[in-house]
KEKE-3310 file (N, C-alpha, C; in steps of 0.2 Angstrom, whole numbers, plus 5000, padded with zeros to 4 digits):
npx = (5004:5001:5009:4999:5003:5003:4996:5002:4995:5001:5004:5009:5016:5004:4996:4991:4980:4976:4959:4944:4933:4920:4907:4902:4910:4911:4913:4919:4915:4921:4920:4931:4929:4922:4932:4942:4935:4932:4947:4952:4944:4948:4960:4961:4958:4966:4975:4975:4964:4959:4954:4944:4942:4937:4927:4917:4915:4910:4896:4894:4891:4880:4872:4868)
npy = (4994:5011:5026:5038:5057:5072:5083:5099:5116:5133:5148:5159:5174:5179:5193:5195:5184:5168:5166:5162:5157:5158:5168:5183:5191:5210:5224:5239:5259:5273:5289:5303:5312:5303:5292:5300:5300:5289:5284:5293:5288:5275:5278:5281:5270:5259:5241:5247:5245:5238:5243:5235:5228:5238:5244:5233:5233:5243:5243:5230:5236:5246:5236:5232)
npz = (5000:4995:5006:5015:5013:5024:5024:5028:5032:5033:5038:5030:5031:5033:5044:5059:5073:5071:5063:5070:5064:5072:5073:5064:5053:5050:5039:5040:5040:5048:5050:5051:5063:5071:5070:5079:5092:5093:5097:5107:5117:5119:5124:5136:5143:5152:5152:5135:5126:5108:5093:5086:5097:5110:5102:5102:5115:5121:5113:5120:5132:5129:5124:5136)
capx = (5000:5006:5006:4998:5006:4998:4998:5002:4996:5004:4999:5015:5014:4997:4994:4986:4980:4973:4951:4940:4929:4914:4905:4902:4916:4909:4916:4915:4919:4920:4920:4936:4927:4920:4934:4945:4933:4936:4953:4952:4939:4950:4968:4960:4959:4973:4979:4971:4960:4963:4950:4939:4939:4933:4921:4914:4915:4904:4890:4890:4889:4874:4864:4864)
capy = (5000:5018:5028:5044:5060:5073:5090:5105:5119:5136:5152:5164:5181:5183:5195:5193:5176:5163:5170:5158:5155:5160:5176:5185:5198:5215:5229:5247:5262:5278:5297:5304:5312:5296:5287:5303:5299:5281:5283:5298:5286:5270:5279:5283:5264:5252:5243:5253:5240:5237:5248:5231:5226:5242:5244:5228:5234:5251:5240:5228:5241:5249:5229:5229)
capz = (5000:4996:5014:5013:5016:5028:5021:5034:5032:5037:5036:5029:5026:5036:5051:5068:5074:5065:5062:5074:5062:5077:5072:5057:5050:5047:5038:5048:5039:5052:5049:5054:5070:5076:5074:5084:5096:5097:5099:5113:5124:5123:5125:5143:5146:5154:5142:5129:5120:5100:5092:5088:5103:5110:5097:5104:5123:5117:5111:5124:5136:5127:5126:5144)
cpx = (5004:5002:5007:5002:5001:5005:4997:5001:4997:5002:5005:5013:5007:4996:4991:4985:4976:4965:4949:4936:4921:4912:4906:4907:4908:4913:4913:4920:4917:4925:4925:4934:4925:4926:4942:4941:4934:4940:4956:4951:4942:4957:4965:4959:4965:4969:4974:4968:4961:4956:4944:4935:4936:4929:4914:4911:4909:4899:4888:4887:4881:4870:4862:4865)
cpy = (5006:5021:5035:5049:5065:5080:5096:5112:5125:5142:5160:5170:5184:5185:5195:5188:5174:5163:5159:5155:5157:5168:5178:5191:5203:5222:5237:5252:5271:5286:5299:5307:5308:5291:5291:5301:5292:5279:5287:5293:5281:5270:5279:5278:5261:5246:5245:5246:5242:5242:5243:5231:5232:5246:5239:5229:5239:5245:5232:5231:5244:5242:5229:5225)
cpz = (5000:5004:5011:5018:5020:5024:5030:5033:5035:5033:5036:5026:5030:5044:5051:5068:5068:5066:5066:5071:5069:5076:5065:5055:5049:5045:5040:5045:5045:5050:5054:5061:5073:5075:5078:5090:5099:5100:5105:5119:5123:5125:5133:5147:5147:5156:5141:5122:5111:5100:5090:5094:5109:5107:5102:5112:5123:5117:5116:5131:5134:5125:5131:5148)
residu = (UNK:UNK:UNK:UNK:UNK:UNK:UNK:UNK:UNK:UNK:UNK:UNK:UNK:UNK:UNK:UNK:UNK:UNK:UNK:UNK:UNK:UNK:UNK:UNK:UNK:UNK:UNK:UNK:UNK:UNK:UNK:UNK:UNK:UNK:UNK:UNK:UNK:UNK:UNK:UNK:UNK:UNK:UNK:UNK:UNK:UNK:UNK:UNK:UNK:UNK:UNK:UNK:UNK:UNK:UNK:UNK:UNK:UNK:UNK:UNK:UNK:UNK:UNK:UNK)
# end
């Protein structure tokens, strides 16, 4: 019997982690004053959250 080879995949050349697959991507374009504002109100956190993830922190604060 021929023995099968095991392919490896590897992920060169591409930043940040490797996508979870959990959740939907969405693209988000903001108006230079909203995203000065973004960057004012998460500089004032420690650490200073990504601007995702502070995106994210906003809207679960405002579900409740």
């Amino acid at each position: 019997m021929v023995e099968q080879q095991k392919t490896v995949i590897t992920r060169k050349g591409k930043r940040g982690p490797a996508p979870t697959g959990k959740g939907t991507l969405i693209g988000l374009r903001l108006q230079p004053e909203l995203l000065a504002w973004v960057d004012t109100e998460r500089a004032k956190l420690d650490p200073e959250p990504s601007r995702p993830e502070f995106i994210r922190q906003v809207l679960e604060d405002h579900r409740g």
